[in-house]
Short mmCIF file of the C-alpha atoms (twelve columns), coordinates in Angstrom:
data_MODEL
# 
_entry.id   MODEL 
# 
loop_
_atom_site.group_PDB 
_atom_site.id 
_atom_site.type_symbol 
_atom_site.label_atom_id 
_atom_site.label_alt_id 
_atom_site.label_comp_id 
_atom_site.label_asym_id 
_atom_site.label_seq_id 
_atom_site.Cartn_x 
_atom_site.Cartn_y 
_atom_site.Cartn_z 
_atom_site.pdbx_PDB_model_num 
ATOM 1   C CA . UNK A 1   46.421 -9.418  -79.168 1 
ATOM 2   C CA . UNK A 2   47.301 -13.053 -78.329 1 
ATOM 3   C CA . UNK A 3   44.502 -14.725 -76.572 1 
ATOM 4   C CA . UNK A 4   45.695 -17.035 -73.256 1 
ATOM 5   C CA . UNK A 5   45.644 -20.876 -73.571 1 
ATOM 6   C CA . UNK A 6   45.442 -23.703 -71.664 1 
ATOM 7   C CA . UNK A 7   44.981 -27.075 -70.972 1 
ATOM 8   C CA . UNK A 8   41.334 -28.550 -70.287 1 
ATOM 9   C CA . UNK A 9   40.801 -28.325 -66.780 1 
ATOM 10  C CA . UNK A 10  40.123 -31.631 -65.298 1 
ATOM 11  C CA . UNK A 11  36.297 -32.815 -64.099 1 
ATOM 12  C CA . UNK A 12  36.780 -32.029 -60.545 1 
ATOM 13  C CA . UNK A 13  39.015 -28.888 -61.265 1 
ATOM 14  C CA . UNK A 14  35.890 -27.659 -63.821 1 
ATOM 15  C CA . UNK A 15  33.696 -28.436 -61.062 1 
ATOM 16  C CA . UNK A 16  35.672 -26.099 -58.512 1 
ATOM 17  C CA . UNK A 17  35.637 -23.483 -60.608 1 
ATOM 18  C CA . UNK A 18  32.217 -23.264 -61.208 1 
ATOM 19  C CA . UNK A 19  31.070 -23.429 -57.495 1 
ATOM 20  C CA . UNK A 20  34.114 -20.750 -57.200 1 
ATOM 21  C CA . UNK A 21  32.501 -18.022 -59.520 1 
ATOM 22  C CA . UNK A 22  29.284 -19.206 -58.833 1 
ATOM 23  C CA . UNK A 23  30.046 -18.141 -54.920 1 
ATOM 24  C CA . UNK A 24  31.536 -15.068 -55.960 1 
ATOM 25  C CA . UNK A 25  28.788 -13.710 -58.287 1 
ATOM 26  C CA . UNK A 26  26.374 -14.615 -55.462 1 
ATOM 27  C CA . UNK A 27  28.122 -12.621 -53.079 1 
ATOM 28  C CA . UNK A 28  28.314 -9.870  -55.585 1 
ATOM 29  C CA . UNK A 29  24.828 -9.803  -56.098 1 
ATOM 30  C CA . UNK A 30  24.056 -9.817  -51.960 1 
ATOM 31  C CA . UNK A 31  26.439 -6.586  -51.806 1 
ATOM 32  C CA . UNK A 32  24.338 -4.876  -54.533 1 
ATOM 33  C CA . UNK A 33  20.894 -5.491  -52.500 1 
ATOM 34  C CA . UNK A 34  22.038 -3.180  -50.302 1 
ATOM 35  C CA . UNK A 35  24.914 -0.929  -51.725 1 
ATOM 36  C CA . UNK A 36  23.421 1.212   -54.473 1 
ATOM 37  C CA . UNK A 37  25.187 1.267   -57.400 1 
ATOM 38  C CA . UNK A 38  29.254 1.918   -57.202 1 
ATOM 39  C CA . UNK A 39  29.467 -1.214  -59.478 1 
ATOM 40  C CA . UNK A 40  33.355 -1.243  -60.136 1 
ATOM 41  C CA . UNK A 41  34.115 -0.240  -56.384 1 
ATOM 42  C CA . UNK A 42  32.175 -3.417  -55.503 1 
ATOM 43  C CA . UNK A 43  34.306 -5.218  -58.738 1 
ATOM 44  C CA . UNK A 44  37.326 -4.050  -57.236 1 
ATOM 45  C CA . UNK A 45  36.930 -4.695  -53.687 1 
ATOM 46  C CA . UNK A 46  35.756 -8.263  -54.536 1 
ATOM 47  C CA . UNK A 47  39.022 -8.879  -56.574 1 
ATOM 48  C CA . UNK A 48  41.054 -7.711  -54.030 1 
ATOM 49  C CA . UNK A 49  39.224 -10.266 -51.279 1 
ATOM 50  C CA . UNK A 50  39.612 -12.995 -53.704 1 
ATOM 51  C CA . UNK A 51  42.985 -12.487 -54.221 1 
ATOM 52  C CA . UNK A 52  44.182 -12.666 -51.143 1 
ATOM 53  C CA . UNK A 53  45.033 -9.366  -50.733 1 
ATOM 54  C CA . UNK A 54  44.309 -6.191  -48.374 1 
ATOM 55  C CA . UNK A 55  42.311 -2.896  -49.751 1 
ATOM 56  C CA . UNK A 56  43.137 0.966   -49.656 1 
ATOM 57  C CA . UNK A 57  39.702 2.577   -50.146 1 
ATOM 58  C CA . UNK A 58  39.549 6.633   -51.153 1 
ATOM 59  C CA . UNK A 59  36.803 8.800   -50.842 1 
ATOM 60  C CA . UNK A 60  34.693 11.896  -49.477 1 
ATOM 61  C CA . UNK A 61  32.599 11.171  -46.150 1 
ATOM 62  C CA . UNK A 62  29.195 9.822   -47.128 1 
ATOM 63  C CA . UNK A 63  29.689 7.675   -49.734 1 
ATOM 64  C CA . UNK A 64  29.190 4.502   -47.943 1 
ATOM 65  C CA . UNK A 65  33.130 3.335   -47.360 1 
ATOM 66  C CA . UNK A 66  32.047 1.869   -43.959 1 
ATOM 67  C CA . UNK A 67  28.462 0.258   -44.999 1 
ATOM 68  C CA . UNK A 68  30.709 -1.779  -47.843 1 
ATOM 69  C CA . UNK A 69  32.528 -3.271  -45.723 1 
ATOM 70  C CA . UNK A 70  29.882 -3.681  -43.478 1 
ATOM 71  C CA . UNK A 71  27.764 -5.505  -46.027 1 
ATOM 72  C CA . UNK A 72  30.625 -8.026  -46.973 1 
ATOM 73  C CA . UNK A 73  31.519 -8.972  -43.756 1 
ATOM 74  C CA . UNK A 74  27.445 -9.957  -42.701 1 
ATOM 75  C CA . UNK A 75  27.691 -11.747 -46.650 1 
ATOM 76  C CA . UNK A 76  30.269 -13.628 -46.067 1 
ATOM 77  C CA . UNK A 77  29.532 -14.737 -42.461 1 
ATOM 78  C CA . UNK A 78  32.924 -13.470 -40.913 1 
ATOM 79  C CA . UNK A 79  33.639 -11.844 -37.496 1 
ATOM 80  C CA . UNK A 80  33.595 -8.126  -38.486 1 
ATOM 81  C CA . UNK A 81  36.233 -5.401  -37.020 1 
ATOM 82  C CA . UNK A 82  36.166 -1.725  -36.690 1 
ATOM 83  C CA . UNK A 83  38.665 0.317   -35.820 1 
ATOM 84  C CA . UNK A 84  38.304 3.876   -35.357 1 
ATOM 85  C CA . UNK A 85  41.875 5.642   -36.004 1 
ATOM 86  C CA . UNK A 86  42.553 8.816   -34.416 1 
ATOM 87  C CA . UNK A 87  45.912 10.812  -32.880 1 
ATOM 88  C CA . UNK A 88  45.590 8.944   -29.559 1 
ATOM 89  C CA . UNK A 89  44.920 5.534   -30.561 1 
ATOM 90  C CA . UNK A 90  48.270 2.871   -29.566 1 
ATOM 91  C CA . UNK A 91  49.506 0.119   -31.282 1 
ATOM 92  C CA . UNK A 92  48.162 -1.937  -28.102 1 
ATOM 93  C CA . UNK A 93  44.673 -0.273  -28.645 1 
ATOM 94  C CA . UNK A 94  44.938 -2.488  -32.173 1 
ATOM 95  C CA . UNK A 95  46.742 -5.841  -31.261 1 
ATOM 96  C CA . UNK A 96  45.977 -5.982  -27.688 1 
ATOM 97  C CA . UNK A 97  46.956 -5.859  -24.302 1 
ATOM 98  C CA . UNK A 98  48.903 -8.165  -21.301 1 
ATOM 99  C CA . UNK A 99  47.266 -8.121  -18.166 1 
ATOM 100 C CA . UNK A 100 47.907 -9.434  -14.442 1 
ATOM 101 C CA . UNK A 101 45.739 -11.384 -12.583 1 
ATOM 102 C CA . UNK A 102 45.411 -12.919 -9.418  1 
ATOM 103 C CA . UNK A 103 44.750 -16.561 -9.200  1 
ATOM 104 C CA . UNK A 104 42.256 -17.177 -6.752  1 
ATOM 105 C CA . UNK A 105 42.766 -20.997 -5.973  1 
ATOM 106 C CA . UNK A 106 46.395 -20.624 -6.094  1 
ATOM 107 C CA . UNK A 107 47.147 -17.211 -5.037  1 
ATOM 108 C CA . UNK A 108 49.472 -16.437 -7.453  1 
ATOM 109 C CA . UNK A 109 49.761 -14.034 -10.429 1 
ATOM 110 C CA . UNK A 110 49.500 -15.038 -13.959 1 
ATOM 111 C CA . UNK A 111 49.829 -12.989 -17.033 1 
ATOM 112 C CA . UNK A 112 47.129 -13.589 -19.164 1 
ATOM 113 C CA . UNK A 113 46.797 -11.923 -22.967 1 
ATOM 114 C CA . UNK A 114 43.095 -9.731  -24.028 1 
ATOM 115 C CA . UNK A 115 43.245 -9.731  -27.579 1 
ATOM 116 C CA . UNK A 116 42.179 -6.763  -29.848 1 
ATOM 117 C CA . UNK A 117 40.124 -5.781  -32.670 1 
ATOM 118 C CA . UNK A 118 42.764 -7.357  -35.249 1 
ATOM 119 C CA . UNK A 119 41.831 -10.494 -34.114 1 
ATOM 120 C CA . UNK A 120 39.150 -10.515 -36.867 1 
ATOM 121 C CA . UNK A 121 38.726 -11.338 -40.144 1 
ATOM 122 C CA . UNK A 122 37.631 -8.463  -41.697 1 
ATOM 123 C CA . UNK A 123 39.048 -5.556  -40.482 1 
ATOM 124 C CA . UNK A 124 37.889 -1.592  -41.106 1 
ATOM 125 C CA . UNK A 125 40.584 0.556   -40.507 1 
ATOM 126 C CA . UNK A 126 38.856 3.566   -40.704 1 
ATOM 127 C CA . UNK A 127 40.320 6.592   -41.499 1 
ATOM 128 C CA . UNK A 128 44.015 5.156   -41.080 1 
ATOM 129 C CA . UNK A 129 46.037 8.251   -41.770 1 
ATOM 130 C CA . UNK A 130 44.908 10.130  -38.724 1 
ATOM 131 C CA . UNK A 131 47.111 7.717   -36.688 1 
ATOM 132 C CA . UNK A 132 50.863 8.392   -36.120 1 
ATOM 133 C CA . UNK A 133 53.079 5.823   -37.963 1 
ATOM 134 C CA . UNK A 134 53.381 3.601   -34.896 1 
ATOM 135 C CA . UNK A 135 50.222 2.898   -34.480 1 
ATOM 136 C CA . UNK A 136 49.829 2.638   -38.398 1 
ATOM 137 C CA . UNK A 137 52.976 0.141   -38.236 1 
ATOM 138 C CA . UNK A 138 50.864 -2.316  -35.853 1 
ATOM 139 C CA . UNK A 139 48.735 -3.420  -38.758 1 
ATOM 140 C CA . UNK A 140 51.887 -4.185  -40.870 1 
ATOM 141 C CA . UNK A 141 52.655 -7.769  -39.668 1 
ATOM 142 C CA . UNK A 142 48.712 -8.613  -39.235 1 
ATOM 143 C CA . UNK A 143 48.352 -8.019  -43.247 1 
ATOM 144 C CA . UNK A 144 51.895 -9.248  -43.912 1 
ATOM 145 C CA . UNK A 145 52.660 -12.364 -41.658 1 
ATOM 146 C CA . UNK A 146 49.119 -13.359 -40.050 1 
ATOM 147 C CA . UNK A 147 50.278 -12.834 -36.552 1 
ATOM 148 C CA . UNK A 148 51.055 -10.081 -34.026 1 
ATOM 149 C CA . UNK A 149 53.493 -10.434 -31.361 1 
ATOM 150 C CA . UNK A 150 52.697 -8.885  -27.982 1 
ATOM 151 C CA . UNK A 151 55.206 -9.077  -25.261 1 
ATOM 152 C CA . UNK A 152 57.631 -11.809 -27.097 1 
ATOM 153 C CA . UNK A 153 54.560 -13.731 -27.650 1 
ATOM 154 C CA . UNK A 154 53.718 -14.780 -30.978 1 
ATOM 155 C CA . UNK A 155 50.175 -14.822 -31.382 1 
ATOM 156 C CA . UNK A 156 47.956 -16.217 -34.668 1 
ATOM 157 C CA . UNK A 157 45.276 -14.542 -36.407 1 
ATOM 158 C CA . UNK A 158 42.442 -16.858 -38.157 1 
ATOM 159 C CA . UNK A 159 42.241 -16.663 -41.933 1 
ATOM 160 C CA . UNK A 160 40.834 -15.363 -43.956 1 
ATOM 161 C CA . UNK A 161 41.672 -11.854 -42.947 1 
ATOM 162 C CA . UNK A 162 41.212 -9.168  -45.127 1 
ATOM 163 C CA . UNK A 163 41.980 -5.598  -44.282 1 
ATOM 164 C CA . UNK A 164 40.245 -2.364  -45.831 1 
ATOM 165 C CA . UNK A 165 41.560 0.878   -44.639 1 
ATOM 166 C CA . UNK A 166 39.790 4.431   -45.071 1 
ATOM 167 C CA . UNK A 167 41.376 7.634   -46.049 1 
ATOM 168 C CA . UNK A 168 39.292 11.225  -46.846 1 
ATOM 169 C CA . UNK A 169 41.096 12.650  -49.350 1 
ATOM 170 C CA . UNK A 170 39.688 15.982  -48.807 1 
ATOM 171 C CA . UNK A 171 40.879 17.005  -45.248 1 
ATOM 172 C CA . UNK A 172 44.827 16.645  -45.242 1 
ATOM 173 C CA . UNK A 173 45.540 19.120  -42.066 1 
ATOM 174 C CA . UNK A 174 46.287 16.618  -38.666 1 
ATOM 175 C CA . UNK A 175 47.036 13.469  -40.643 1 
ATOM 176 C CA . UNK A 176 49.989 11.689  -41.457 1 
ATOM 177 C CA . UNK A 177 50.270 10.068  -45.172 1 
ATOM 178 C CA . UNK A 178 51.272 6.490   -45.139 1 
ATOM 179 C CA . UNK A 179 54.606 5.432   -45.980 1 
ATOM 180 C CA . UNK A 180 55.524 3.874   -49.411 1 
ATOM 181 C CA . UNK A 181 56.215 0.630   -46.934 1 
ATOM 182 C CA . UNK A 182 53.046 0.527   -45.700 1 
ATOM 183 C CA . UNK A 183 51.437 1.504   -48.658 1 
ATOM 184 C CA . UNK A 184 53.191 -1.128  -51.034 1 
ATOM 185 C CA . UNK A 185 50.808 -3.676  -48.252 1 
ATOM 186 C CA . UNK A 186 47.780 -3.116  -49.760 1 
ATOM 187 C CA . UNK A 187 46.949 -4.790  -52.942 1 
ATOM 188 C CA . UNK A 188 44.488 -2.316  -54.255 1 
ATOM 189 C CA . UNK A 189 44.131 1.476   -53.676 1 
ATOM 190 C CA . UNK A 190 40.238 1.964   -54.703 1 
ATOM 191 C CA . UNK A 191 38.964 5.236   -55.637 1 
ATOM 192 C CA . UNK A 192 35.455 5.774   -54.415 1 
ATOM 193 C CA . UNK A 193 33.490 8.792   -56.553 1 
ATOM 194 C CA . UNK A 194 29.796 10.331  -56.423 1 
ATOM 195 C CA . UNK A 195 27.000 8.179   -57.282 1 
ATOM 196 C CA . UNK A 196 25.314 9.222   -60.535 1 
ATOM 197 C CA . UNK A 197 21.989 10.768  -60.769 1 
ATOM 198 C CA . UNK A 198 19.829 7.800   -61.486 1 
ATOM 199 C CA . UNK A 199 21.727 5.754   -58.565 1 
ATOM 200 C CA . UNK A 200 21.759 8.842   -56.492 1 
ATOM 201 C CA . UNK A 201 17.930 9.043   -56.803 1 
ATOM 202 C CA . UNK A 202 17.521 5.509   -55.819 1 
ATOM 203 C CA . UNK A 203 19.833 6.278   -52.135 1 
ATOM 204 C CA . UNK A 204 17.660 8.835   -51.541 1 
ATOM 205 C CA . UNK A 205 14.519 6.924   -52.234 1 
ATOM 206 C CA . UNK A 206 15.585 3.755   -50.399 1 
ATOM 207 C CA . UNK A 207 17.552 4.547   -47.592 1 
ATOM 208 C CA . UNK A 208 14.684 6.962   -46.097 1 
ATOM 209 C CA . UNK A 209 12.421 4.657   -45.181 1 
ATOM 210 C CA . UNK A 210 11.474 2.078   -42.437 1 
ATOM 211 C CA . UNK A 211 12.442 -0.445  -44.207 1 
ATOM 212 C CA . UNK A 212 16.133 -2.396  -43.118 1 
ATOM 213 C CA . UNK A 213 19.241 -3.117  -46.034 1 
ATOM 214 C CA . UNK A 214 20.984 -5.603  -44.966 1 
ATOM 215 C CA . UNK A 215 23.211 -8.423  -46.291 1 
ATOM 216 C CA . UNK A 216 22.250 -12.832 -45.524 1 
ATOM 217 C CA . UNK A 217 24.870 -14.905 -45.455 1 
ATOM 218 C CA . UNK A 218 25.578 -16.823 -49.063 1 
ATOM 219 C CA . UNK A 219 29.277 -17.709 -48.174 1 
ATOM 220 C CA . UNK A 220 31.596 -19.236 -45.142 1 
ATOM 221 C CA . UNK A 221 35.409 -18.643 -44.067 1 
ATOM 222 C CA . UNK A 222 35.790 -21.715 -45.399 1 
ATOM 223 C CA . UNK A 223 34.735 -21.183 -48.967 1 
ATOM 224 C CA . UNK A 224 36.351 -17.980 -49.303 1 
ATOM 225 C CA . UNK A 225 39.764 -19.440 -48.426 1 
ATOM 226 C CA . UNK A 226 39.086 -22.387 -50.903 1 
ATOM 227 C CA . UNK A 227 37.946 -19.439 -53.700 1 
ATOM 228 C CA . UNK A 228 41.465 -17.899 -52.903 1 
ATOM 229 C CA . UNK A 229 43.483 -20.889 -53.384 1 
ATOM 230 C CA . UNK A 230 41.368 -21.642 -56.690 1 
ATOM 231 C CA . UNK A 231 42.709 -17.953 -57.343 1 
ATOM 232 C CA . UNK A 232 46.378 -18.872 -57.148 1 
ATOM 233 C CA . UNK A 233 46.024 -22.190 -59.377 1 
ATOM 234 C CA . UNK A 234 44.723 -20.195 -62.449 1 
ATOM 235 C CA . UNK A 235 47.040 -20.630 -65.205 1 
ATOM 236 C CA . UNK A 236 48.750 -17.041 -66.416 1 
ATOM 237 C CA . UNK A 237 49.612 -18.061 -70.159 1 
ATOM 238 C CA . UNK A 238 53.438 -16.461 -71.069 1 
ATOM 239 C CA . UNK A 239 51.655 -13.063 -72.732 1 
ATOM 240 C CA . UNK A 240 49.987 -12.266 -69.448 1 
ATOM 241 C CA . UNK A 241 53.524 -12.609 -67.540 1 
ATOM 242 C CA . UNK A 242 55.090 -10.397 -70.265 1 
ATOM 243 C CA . UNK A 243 52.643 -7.945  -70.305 1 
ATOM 244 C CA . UNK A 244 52.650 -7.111  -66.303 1 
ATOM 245 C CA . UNK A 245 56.491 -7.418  -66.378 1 
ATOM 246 C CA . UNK A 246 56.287 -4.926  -69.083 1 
ATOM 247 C CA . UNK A 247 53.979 -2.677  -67.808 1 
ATOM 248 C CA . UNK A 248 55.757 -2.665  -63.982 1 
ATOM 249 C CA . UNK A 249 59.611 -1.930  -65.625 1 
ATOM 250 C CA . UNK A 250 58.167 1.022   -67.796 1 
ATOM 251 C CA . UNK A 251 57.234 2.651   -64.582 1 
ATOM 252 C CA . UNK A 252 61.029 2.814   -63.911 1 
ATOM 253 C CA . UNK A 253 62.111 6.225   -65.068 1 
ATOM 254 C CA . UNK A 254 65.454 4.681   -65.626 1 
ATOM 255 C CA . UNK A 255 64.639 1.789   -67.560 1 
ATOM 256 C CA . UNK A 256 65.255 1.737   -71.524 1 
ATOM 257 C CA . UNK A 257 61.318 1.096   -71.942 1 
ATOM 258 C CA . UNK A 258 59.369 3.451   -70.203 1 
ATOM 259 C CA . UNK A 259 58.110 6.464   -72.179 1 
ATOM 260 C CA . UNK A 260 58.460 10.095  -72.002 1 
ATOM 261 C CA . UNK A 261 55.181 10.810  -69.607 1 
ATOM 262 C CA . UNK A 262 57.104 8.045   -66.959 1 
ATOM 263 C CA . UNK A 263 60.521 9.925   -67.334 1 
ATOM 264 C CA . UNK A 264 58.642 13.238  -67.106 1 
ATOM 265 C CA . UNK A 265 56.372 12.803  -64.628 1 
ATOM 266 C CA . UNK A 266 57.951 9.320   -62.298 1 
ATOM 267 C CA . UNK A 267 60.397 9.846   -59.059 1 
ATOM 268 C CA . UNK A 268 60.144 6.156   -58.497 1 
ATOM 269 C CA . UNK A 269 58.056 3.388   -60.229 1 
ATOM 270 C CA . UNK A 270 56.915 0.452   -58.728 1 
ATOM 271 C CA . UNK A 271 58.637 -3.017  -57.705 1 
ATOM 272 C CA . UNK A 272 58.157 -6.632  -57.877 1 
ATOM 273 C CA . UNK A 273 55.214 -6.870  -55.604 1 
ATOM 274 C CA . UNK A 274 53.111 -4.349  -58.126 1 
ATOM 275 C CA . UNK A 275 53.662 -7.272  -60.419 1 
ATOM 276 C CA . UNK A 276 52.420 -10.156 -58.075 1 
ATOM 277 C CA . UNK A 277 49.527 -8.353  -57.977 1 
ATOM 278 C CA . UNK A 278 48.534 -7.424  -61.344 1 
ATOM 279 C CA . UNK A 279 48.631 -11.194 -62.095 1 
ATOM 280 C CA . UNK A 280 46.293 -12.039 -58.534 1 
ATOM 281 C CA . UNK A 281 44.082 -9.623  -59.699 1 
ATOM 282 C CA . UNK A 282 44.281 -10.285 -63.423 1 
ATOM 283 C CA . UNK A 283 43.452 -14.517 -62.307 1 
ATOM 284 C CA . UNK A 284 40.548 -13.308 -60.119 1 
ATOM 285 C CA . UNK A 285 38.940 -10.841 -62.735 1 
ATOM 286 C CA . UNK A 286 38.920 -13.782 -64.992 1 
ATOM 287 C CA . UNK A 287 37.133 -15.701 -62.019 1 
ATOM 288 C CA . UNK A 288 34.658 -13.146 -61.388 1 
ATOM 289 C CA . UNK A 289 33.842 -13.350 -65.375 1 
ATOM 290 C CA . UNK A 290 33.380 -16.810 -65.724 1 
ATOM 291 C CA . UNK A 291 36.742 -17.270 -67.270 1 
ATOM 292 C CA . UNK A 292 39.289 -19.995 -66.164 1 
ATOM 293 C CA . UNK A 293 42.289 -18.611 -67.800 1 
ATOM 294 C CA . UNK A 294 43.123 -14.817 -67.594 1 
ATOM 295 C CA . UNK A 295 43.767 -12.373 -70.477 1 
ATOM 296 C CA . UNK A 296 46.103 -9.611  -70.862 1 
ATOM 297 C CA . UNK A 297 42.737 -7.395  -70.914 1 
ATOM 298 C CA . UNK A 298 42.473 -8.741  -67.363 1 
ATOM 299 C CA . UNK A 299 45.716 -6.865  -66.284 1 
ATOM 300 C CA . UNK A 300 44.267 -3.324  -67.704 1 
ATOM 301 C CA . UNK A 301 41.838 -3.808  -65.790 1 
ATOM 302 C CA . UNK A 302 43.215 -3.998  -62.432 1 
ATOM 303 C CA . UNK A 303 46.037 -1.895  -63.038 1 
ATOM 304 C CA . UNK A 304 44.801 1.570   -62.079 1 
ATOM 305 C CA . UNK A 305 43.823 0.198   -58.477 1 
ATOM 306 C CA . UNK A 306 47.076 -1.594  -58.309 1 
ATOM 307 C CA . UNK A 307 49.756 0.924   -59.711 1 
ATOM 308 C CA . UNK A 308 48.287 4.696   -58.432 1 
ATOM 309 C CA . UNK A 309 49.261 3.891   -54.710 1 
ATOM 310 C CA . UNK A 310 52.787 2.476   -55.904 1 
ATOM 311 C CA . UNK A 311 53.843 5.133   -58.156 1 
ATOM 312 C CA . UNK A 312 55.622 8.194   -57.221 1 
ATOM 313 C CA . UNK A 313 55.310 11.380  -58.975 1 
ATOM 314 C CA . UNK A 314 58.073 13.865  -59.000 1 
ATOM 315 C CA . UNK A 315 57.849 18.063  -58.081 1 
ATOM 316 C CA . UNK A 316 57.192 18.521  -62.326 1 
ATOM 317 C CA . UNK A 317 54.250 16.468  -61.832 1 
ATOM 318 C CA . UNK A 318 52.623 18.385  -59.521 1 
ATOM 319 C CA . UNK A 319 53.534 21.374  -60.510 1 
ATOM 320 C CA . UNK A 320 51.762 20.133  -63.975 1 
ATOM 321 C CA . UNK A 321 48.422 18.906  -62.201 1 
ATOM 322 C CA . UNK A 322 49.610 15.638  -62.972 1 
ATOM 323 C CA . UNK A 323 47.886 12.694  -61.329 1 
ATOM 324 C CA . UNK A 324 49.280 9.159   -60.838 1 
ATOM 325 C CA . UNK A 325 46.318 8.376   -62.401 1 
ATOM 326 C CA . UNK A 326 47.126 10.468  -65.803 1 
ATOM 327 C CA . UNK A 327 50.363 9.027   -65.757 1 
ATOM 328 C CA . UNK A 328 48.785 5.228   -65.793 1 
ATOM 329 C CA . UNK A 329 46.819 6.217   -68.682 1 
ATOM 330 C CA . UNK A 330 49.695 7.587   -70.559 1 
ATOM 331 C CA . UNK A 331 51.402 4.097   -69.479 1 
ATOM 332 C CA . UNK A 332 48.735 1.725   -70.956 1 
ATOM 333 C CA . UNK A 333 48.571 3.863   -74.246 1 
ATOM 334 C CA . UNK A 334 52.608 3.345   -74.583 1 
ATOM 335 C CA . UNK A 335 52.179 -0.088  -73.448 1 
ATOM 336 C CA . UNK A 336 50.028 -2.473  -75.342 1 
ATOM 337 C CA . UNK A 337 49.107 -6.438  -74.621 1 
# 
């Protein structure tokens, strides 16, 4: 493998970066006092933020999907957001509503704009396929654009904002799946499993008592917004960019490079965005380490939670019990750094 160069970073730039992964291992830290274990969700999750991006989060009720998000939010001193998503909701039940009121010096009407629960920074979309697609579309130009518009009106929404949506894998009947549009938003898809014995034993223990978990504040808005920009002005040496090029266009079934498990197994691989954020996540894992340039090693290691929500596997596929996740595997064993 060819290890990533670059220039010395300058005093002040050195500086930044070690206040930046400084901050982040802090926060890290103050979301393991009270989430139990679940290590490389908390990784993930905390790339994702960094990065600038928005989070898919999979998993069986009970496994603490809500308290996460929960626990970053009080961490990092944000305005916090939950949205409960159910059959009924409307897209104005998400952005927020016009009303009419009656001036009572002048006497006349005035229409006069109640924001909603977007209008965060962190937002919990829990449970977002048990929404029709309208209401699911509502949160497109939030995580897209920073804004909603509401009657014509164009309305801001304060950065940072970082969106985590909920799905239970195990109850499919009533829901409706998100579209590959809508899916291709989110920057990570993050699969949440059971605890293991030993961190299972310490839930049980700890969470059964009198005593309250719960997060202090180690970070501002303002810090995490300067963190993401420090994200952005990581060098990617030219191996990185080859590598996530390479991996992306050997997703293609079509494409001359991708191997017999892609042309198998693939309906339709992923697109340029897939690649944006392997590199995002591949410059903030190398944050989160310590490191100030990233290394192909970095883009393994994001690409499961960046590639299993983008890929599409054909009828074979699941006819074969074959996972997007199997197919990934067979993809970074036919595709070294």
């Amino acid at each position: 493998m060819t290890s990533a160069t670059s220039p010395n970073p300058t005093p002040s730039t050195a500086a930044a970066f070690e206040a930046a992964g400084s901050l982040v291992g802090t926060l890290d830290a103050e979301i393991g006092r009270v989430i139990v274990g679940q290590a490389q969700v908390r990784r993930e999750v905390l790339l994702c933020l960094i990065a600038g991006g928005h989070c898919l989060l999979r998993g069986v009720p009970g496994l603490a999907k809500t308290l996460l998000i929960k626990t970053l939010a009080d961490a990092v001193q944000l305005k916090f957001s939950r949205i409960q998503f159910t059959p009924d909701l409307m897209p104005s039940d998400i952005l927020g509503t016009e009303v009419i009121e009656d001036d009572a010096s002048g006497g006349k009407r005035h229409v006069r704009f109640i924001p909603g629960p977007v209008f965060a920074n962190i937002i919990l979309a829990d449970e977002i396929n048990r929404t029709p697609p309208r209401t699911q579309a509502a949160l497109l130009e939030a995580m897209q654009e920073y804004q909603v518009t509401v009657g014509g009106v164009r309305y801001p929404l304060e950065r940072p904002l970082f969106v985590l949506a909920t799905e239970n894998p195990i109850e499919q009947e009533g829901t409706y799946p998100l579209p590959e549009a809508q899916l291709d938003r989110f920057m990570f898809n993050v699969v949440i499993d059971y605890p293991d014995a030993n961190d299972e034993r310490r839930i049980l223990a700890e969470t059964t008592t009198g005593v309250e978990r719960s997060a202090s504040h180690v970070a501002t808005g303002a810090e995490l917004e300067s963190v993401r920009a420090l994200v952005r002005e990581l060098p990617a040496a030219s191996n990185v960019v080859d590598y996530a090029l390479r991996l992306i266009r050997a997703t293609r079934p079509n494409d001359a490079s991708s191997p017999a498990s892609v042309r198998e197994w693939v309906r339709w691989g992923v697109g340029p965005r897939a690649g944006q954020a392997l590199l995002l996540g591949a410059k903030a894992s190398a944050l989160l380490d310590g490191r100030s340039v990233p290394a192909p090693d970095d883009v393994t290691r994001v690409a499961y939670p960046v590639l299993r929500h983008r890929l599409l596997v054909n009828f074979q596929a699941e006819a074969d019990g074959v996972s997007p996740d199997d197919v990934i595997g067979k993809l970074l064993d036919a595709v070294r750094p």
